[in-house]
MDAnalysis code that builds the backbone (N, CA, C; Angstrom):
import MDAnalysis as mda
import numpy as np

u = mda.Universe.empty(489, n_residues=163, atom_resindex=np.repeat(np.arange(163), 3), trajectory=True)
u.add_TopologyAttr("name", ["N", "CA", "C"] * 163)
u.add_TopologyAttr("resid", np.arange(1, 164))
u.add_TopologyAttr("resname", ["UNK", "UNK", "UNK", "UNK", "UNK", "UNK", "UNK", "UNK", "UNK", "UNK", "UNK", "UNK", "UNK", "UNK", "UNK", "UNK", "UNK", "UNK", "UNK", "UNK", "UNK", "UNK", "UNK", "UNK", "UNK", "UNK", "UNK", "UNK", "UNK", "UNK", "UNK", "UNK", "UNK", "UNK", "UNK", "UNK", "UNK", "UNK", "UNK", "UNK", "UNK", "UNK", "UNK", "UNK", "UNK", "UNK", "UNK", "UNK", "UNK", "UNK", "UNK", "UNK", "UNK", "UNK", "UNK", "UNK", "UNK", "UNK", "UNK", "UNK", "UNK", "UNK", "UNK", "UNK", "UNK", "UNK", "UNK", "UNK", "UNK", "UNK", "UNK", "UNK", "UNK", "UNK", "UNK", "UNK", "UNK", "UNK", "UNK", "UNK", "UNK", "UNK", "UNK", "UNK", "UNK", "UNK", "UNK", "UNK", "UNK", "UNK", "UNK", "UNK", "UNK", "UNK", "UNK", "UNK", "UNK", "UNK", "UNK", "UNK", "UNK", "UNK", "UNK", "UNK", "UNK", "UNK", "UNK", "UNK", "UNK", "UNK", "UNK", "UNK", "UNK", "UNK", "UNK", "UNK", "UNK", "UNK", "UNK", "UNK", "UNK", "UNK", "UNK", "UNK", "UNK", "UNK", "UNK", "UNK", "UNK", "UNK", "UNK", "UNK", "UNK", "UNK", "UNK", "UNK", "UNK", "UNK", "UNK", "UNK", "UNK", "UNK", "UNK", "UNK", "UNK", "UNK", "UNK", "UNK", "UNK", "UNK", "UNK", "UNK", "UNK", "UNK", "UNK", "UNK", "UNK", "UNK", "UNK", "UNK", "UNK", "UNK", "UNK"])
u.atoms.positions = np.array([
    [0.837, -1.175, 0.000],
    [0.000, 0.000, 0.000],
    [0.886, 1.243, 0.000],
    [0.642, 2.224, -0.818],
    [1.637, 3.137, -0.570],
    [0.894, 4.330, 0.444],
    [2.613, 5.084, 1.126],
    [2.212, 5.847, 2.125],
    [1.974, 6.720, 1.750],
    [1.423, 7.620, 2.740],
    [1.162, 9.318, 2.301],
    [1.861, 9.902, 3.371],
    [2.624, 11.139, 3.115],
    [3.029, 12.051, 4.662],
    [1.950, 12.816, 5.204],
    [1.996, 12.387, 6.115],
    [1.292, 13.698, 7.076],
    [1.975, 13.997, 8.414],
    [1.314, 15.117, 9.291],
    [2.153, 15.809, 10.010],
    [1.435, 15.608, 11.080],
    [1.523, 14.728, 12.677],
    [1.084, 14.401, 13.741],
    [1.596, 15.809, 14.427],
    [0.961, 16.109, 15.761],
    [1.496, 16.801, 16.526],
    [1.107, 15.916, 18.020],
    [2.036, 15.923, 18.661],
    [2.286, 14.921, 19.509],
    [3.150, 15.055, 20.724],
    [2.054, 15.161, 21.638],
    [2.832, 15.654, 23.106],
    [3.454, 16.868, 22.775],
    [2.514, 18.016, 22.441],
    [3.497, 19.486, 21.809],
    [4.373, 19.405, 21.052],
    [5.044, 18.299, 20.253],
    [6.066, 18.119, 19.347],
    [5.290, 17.749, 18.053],
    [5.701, 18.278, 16.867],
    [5.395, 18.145, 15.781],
    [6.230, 16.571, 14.820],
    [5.609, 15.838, 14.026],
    [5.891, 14.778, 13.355],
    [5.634, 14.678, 11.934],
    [6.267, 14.498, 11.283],
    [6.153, 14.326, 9.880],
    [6.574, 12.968, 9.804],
    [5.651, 11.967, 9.141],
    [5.675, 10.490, 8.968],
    [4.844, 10.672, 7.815],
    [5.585, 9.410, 7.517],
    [5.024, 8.611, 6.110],
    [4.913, 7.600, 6.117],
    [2.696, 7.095, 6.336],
    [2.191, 6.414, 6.792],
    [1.278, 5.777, 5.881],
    [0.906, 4.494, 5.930],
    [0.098, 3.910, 5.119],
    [-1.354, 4.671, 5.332],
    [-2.697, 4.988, 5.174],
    [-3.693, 5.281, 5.254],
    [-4.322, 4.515, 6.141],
    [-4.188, 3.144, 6.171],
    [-4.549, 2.863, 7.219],
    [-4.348, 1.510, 8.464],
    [-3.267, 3.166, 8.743],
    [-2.508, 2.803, 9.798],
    [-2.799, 3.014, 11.387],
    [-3.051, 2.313, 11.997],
    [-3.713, 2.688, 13.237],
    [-2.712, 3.906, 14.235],
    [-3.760, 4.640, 15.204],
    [-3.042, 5.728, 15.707],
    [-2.075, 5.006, 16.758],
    [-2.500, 3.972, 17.124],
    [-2.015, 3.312, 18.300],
    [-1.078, 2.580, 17.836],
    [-0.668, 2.377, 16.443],
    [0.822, 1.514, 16.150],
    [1.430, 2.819, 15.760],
    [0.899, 3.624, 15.329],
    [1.502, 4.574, 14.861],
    [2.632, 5.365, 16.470],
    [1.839, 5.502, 17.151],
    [2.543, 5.920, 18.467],
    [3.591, 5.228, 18.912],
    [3.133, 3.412, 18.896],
    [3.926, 2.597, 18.997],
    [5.117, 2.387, 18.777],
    [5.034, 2.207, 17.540],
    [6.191, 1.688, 16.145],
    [6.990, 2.904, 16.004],
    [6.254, 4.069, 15.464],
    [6.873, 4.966, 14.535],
    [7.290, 6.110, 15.942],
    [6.880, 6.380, 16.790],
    [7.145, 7.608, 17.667],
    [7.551, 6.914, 18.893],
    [7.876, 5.688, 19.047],
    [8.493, 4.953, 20.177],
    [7.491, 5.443, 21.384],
    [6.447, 5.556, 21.398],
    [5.586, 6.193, 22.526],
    [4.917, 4.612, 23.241],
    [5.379, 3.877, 24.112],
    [4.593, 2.878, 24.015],
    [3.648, 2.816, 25.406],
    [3.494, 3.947, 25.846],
    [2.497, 3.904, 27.129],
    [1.034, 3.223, 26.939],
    [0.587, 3.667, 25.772],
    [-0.616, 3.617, 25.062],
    [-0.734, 1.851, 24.705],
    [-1.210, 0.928, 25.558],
    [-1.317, -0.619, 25.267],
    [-2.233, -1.025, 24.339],
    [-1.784, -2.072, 23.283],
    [-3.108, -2.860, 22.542],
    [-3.762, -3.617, 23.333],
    [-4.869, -3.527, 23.932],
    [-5.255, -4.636, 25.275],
    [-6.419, -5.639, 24.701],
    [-7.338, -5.223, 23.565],
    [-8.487, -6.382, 23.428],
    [-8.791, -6.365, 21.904],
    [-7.858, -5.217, 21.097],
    [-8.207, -5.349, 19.555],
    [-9.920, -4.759, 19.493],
    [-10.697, -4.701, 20.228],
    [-11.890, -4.309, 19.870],
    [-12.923, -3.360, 20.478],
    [-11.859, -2.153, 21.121],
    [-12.137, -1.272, 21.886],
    [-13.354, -1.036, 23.141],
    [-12.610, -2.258, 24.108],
    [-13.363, -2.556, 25.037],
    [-12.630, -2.315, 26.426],
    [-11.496, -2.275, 26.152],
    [-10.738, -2.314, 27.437],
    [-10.398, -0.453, 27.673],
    [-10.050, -0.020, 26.876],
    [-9.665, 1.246, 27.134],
    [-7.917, 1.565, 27.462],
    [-7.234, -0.002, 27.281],
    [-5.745, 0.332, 27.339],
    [-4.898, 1.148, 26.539],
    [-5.976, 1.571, 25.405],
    [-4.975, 2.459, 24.477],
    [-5.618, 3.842, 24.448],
    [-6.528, 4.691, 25.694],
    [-6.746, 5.751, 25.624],
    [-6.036, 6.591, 25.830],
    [-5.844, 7.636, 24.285],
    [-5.383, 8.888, 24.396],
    [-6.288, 10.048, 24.159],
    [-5.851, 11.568, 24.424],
    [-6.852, 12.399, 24.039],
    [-6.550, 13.105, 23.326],
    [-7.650, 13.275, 21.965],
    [-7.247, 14.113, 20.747],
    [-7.882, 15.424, 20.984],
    [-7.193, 17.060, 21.275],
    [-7.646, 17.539, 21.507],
    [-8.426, 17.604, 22.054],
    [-7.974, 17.005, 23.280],
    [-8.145, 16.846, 25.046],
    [-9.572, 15.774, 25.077],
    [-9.921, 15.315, 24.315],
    [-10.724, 14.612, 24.326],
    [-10.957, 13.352, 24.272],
    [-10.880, 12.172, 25.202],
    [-10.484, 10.643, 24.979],
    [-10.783, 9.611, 24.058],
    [-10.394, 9.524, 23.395],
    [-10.294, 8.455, 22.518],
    [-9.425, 6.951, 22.118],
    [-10.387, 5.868, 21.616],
    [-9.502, 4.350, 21.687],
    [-8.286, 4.798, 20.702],
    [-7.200, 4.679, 20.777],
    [-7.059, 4.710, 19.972],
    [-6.138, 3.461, 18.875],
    [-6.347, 2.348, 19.141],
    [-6.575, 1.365, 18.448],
    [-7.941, 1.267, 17.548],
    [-8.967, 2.109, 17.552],
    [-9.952, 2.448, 16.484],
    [-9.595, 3.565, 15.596],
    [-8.644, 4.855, 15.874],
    [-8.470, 5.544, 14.767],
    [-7.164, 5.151, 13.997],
    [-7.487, 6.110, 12.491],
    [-6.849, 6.225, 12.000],
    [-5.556, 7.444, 12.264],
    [-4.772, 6.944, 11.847],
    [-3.145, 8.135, 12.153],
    [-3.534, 9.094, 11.891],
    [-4.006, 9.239, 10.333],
    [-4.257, 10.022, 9.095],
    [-5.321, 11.312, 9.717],
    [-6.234, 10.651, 10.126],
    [-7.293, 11.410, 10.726],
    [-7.430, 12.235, 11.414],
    [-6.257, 12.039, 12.463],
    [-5.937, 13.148, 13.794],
    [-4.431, 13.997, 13.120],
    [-4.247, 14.237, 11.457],
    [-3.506, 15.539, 11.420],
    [-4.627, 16.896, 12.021],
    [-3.440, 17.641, 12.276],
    [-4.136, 18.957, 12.384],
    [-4.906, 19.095, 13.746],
    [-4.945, 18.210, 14.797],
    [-5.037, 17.846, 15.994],
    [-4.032, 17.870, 16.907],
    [-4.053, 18.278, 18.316],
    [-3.267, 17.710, 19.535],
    [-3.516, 16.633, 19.937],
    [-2.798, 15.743, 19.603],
    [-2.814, 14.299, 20.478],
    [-1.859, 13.939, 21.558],
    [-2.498, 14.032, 23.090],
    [-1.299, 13.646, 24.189],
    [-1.497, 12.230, 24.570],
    [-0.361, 11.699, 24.657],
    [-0.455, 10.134, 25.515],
    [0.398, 10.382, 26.395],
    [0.074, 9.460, 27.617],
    [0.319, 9.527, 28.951],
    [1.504, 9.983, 29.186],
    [2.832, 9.813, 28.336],
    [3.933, 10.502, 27.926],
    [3.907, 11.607, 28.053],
    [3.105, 12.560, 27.628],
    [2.486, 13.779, 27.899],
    [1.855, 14.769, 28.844],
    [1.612, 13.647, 29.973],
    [0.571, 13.939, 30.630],
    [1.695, 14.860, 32.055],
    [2.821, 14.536, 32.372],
    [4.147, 15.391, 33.173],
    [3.790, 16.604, 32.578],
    [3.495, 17.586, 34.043],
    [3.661, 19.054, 34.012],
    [4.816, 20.014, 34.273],
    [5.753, 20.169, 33.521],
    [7.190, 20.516, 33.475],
    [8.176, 20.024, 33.973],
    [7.579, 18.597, 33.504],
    [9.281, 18.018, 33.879],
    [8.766, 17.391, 35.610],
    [7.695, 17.486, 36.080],
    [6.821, 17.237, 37.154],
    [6.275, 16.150, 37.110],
    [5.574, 15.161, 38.152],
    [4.918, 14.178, 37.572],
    [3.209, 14.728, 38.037],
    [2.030, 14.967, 36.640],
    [0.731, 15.305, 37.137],
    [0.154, 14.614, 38.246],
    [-0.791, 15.052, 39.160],
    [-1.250, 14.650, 40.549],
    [-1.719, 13.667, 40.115],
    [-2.199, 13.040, 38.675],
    [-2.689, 11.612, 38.651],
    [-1.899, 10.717, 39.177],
    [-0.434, 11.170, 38.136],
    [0.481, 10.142, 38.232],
    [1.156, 9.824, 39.852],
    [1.374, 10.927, 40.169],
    [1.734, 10.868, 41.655],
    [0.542, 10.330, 42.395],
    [-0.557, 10.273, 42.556],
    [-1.398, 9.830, 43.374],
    [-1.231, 8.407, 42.977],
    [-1.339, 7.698, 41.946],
    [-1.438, 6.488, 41.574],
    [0.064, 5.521, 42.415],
    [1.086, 6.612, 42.446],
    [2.331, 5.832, 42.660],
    [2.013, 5.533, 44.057],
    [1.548, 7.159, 44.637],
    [1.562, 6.810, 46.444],
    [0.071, 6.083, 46.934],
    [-1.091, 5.878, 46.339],
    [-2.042, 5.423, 46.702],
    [-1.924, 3.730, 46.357],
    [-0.980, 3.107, 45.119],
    [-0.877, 1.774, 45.035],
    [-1.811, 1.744, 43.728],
    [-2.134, 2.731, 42.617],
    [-3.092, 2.679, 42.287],
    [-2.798, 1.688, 41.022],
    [-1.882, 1.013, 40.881],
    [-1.885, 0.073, 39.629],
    [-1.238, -0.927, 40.191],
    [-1.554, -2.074, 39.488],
    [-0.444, -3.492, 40.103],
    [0.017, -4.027, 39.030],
    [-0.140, -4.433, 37.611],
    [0.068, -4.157, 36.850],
    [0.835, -2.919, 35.690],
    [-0.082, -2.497, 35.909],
    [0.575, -1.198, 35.210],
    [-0.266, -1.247, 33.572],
    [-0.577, -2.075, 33.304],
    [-1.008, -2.348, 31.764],
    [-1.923, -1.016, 31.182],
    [-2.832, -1.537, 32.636],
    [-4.208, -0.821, 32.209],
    [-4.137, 1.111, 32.371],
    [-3.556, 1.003, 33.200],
    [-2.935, 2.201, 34.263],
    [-2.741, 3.893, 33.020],
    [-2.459, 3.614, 31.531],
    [-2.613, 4.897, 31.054],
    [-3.669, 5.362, 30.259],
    [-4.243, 4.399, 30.199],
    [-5.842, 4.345, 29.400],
    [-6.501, 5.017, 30.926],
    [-6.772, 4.774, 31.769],
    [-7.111, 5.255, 32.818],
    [-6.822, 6.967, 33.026],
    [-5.392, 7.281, 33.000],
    [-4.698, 8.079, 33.853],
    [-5.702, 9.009, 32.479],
    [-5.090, 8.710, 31.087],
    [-5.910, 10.052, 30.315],
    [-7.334, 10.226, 30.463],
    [-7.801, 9.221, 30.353],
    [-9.639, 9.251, 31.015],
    [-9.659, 10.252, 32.038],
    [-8.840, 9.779, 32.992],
    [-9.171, 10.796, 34.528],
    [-8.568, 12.239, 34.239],
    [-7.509, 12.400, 33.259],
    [-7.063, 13.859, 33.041],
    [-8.083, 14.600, 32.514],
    [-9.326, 14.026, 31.496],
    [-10.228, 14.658, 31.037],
    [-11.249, 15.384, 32.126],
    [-11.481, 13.575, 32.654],
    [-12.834, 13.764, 33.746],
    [-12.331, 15.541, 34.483],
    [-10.955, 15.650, 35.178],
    [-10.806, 16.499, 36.031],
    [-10.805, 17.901, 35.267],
    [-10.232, 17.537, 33.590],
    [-10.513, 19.036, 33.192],
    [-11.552, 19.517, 33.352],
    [-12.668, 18.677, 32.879],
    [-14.043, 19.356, 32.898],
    [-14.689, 19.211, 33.895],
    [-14.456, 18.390, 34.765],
    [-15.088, 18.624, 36.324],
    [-14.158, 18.623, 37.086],
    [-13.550, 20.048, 37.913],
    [-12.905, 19.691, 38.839],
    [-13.134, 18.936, 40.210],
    [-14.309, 18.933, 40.828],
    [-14.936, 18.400, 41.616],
    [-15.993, 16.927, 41.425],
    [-15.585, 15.963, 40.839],
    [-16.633, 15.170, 40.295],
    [-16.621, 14.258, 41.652],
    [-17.918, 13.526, 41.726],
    [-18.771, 12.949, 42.712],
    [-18.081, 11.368, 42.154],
    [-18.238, 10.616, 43.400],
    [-17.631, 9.219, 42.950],
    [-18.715, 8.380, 41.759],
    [-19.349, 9.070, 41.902],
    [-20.643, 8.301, 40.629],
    [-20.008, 9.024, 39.846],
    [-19.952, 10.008, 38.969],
    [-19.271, 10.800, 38.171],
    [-18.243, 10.169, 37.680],
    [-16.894, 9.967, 38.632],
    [-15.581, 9.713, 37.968],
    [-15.622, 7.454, 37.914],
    [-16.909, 6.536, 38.467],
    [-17.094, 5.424, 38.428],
    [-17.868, 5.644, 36.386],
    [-18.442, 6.941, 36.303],
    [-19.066, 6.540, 35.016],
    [-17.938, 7.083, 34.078],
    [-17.633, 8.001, 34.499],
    [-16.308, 8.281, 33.094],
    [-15.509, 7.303, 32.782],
    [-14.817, 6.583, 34.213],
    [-14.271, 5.339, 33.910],
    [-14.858, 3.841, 33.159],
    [-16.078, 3.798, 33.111],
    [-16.621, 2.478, 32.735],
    [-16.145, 2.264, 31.533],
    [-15.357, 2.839, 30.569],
    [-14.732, 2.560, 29.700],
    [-13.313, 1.514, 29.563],
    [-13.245, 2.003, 30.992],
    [-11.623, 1.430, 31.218],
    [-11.557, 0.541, 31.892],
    [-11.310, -0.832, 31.653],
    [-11.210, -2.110, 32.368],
    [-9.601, -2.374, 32.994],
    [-9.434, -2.912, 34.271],
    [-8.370, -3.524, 34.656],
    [-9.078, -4.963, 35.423],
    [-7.708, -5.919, 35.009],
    [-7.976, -6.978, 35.324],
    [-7.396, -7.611, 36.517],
    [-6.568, -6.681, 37.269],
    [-5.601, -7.157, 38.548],
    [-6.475, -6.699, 39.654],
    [-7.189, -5.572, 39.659],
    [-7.304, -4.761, 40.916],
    [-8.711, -5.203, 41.114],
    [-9.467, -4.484, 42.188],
    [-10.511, -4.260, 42.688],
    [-11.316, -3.231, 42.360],
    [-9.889, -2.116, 42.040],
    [-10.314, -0.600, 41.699],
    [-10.552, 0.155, 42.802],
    [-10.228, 0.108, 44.243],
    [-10.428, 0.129, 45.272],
    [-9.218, 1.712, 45.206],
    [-8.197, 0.884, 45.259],
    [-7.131, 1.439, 45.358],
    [-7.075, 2.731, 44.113],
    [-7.263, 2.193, 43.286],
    [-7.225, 3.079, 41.606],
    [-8.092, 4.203, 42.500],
    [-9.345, 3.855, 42.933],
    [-10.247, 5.345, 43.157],
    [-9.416, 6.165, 43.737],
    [-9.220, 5.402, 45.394],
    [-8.465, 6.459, 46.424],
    [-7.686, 7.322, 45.689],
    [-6.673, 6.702, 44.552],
    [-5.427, 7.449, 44.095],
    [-5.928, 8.637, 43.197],
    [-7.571, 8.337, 42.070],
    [-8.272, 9.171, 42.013],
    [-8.844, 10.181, 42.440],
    [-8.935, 10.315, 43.423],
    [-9.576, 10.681, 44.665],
    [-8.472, 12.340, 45.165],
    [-7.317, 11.189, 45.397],
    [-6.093, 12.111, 45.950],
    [-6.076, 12.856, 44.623],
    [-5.866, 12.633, 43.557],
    [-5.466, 13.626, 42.520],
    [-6.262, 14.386, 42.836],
    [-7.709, 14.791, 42.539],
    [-8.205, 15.327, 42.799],
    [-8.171, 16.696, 43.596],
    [-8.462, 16.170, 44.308],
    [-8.053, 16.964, 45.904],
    [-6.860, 17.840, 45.624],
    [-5.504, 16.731, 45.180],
    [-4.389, 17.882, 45.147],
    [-4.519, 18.511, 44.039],
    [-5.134, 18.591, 43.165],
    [-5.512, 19.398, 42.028],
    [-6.368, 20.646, 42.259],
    [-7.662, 20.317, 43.244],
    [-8.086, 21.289, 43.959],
    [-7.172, 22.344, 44.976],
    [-6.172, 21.432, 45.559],
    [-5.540, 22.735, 46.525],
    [-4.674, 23.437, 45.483],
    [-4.018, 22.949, 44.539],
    [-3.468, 23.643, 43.638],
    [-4.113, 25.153, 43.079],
    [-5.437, 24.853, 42.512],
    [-6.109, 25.689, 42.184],
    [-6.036, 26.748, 43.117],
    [-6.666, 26.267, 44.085],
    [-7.207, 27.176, 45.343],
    [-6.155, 27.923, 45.804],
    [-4.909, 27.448, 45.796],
    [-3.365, 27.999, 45.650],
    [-2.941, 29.381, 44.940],
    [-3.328, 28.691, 43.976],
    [-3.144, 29.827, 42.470],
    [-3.786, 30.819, 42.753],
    [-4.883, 31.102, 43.356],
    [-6.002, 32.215, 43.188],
    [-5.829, 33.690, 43.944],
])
């Protein structure tokens, strides 16, 4: 099949690849941009191991195409460090125990970066339904919330900080 170039932008860095048409976003991250946070977990976008957000917005992305998200911001969990910082997801997850595995753990973390953009305050029903996308198979999810939970919170004093 022959490729076409197009121009990804990716974790604030710009990409010029030359990609088959249809080439998935999630090998594409993989293979071609060495990004491998983003897991193939069920081939049929059920698990949520390969959620990233295209212009902040979550998506499988083992269902899109590369091609599709030019001219878009696409961050994967790679992305998700606030200057060189680790975001209160990531830190909550390390100190709350929130992965045992790790597989499932960045399909999650971008889900929850959304949930908190647009709700800073979400109710545990709230951040249990944003997640129903995202399956892990080690945990209880017990732990995952709390660490949810803590982000949160320290995301809130942050704010409340700033003001």
């Amino acid at each position: 099949m022959k490729k076409e170039l197009i121009e990804l932008r990716v974790n604030g860095r710009t990409h010029e690849l030359a990609l088959e048409p249809s080439k998935l976003l999630l090998d594409t991250l993989r293979e071609d941009l060495q990004l491998t946070g983003s897991k193939r977990g069920c081939d049929d976008s059920s698990c949520g191991a390969c959620t990233v957000q295209v212009d902040g917005i979550p998506v499988l992305s083992c269902t899109l195409l590369a091609a599709s998200c030019e001219g878009q911001e696409i961050t994967t969990v790679e992305g998700v460090s606030e200057h060189g910082s680790l975001a209160a997801i990531q830190k909550a997850y390390g100190d709350w125990g929130g992965a045992q595995c790790g597989f499932c753990t960045p399909g999650f973390m971008m889900t929850v970066k959304h949930l908190m953009a647009e709700n800073p305050d979400p109710t545990e029903q709230e951040v249990r339904a944003a997640l129903s996308g995202n399956l892990c198979r080690c945990t209880g999810y017990s732990q995952m919330y709390e660490a949810i939970k803590a982000a949160i919170e320290a995301e809130q004093k942050g704010m409340a900080a700033a003001k």
